[in-house]
C-alpha positions as CSV (number, residue, x, y, z in Angstrom):
1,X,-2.2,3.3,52.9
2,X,-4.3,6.1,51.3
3,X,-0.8,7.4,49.8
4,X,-0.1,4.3,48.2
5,X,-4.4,4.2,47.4
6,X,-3.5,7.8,45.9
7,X,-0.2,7.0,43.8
8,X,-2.2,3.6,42.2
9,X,-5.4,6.0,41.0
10,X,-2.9,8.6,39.4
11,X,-1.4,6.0,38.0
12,X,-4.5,4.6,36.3
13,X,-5.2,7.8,35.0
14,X,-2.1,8.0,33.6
15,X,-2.2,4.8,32.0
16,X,-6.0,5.2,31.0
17,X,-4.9,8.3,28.9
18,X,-1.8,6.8,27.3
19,X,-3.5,4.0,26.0
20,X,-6.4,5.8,24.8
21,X,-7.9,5.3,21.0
22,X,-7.7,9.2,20.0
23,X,-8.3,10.4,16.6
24,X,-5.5,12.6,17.3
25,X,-2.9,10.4,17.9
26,X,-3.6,9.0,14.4
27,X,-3.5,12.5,12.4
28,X,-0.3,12.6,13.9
29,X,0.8,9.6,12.8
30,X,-0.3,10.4,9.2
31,X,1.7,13.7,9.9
32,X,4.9,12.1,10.9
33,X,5.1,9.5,8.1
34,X,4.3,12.4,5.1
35,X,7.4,14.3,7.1
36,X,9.5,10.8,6.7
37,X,8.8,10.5,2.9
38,X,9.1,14.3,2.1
39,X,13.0,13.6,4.7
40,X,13.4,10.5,2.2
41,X,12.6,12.6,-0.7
42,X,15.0,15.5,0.2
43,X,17.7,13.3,0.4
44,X,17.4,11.0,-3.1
45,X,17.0,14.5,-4.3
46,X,20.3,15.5,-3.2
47,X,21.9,11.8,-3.4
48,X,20.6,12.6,-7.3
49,X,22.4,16.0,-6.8
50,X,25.5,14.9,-6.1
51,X,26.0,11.8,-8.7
52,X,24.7,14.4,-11.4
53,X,27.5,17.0,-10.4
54,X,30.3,14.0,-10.4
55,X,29.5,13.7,-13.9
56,X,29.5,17.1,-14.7
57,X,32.5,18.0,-13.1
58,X,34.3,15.0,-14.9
59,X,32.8,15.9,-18.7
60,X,33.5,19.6,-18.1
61,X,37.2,19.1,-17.4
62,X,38.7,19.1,-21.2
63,X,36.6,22.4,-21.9
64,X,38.0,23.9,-18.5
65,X,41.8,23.2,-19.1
66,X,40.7,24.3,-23.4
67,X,39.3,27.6,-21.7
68,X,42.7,28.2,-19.1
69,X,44.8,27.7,-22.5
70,X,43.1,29.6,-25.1
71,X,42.8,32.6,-21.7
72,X,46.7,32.2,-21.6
73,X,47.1,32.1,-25.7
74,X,45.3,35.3,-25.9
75,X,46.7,37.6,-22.6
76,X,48.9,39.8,-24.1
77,X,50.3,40.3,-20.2
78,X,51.4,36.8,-20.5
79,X,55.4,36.7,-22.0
80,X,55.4,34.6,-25.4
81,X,57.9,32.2,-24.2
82,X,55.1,31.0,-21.5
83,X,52.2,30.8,-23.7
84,X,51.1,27.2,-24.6
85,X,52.5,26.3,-28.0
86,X,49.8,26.1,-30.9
87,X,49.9,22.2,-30.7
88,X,49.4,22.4,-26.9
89,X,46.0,24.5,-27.9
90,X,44.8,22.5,-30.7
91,X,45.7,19.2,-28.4
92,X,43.2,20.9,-26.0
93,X,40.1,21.9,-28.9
94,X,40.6,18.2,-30.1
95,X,39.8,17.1,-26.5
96,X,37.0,19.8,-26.1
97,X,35.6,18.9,-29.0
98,X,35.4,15.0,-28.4
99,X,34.4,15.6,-24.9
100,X,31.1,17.2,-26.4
101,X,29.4,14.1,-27.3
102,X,30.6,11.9,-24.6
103,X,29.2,14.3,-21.5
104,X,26.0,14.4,-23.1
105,X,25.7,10.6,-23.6
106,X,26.4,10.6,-20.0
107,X,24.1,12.4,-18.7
108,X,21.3,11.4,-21.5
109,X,22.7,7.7,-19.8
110,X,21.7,8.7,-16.4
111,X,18.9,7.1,-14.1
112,X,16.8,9.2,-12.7
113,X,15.6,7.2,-9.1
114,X,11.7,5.7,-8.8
115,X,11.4,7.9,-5.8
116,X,11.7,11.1,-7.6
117,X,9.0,9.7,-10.5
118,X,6.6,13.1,-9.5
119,X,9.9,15.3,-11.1
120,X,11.1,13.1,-13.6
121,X,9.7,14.8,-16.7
122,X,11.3,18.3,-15.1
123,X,14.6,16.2,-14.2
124,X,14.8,14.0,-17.9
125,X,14.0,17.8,-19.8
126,X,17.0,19.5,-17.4
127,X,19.2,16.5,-18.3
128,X,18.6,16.9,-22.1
129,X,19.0,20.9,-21.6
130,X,22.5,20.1,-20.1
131,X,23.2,17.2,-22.9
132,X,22.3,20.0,-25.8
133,X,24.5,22.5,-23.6
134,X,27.4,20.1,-24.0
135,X,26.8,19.2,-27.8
136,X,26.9,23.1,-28.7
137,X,29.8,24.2,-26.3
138,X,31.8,20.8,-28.5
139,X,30.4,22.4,-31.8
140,X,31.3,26.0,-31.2
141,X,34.9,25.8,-29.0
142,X,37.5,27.4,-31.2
143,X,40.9,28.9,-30.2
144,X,39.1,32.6,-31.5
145,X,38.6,35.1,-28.8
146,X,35.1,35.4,-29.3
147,X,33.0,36.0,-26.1
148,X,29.7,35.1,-27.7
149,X,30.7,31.9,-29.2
150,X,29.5,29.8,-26.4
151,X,26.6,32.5,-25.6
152,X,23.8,29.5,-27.0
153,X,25.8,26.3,-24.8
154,X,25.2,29.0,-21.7
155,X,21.9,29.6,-22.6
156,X,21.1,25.3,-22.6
157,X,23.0,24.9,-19.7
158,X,20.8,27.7,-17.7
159,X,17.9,26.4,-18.8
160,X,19.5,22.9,-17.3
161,X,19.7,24.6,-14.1
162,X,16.3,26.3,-14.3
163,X,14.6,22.9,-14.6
164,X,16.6,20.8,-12.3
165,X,15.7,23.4,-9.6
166,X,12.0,23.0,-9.5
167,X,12.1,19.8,-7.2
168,X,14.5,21.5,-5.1
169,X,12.0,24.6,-4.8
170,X,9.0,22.1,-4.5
171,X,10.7,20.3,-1.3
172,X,11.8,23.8,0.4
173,X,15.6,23.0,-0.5
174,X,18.3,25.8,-1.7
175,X,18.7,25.3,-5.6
176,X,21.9,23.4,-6.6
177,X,24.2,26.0,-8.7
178,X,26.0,23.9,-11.2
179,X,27.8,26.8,-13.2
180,X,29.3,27.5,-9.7
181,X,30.6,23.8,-9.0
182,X,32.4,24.0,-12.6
183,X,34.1,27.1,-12.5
């Protein structure tokens, strides 16, 4: 009897505690739901990420296969009979050229989602940067080997990649490398 006396008073206590109205136990609570928002943050962040590097990677690809031709056109390891013909190269400006225009309409185009609204103006001005990246890289490709032609395009698109990194740095997140994804 006095152990089953015992085991009901320790389990009182136990229950008295558990159900107490702490102060505590409601920091904590406030705690926990800043950590799910900042968790809900981090990943429309990287959701954002992802659906800007689709579109990059599919508006970059005339100006990568343009850059493998004119690399090919101008090796002078490469034998003449396996160089791209000069319609093959201006086939692949032409392309370069009209793919300018439309990457930076789609990625002046893109939504930026209501839950990142604190980094929206440093999102919008990375998404313009990238959009004036593609506009110059359209008005300056050229089958010329000249390295600094695209030197003001690279410039725009760093700057892109500067800005879009300060939500990721503000949330504790690695910085997305674009230039990497393309290459």
């Amino acid at each position: 009897m006095k152990k089953l006396l015992a085991f009901s008073m320790l389990f009182l206590l136990v229950f008295a505690a558990a159900c107490g109205n702490d102060d505590s136990a409601t920091g904590t609570k406030d705690e926990s739901e800043k950590k799910v928002d900042k968790t809900e943050l981090k990943s429309t962040l990287l959701d954002f990420q992802l659906e800007v590097t689709d579109v990059l990677k599919e508006n970059h690809k005339p100006f990568a296969e343009f850059e493998a031709i004119k690399a090919q056109m101008n090796d002078s390891e490469v034998a003449e009979e396996e160089k791209p013909s000069k319609e093959e190269a201006q086939s692949a400006l032409d392309a370069a050229k009209e793919a300018g225009p439309k990457a930076a309409e789609a990625l002046r185009g893109m939504e930026i989602p209501s839950e990142l609204s604190q980094y929206e103006e440093d999102l919008q001005s990375a998404l313009e940067d990238a959009a004036k990246s593609y506009e110059k890289r359209a008005e300056t490709v050229s089958l010329e080997a000249a390295e600094d032609a695209q030197a003001e395009a690279d410039e725009l698109f760093a700057s892109f990649e500067e800005k879009f990194s300060k939500p990721f740095e503000n949330l504790d997140l690695l910085s997305p490398k674009f230039k990497t994804e393309l290459e």
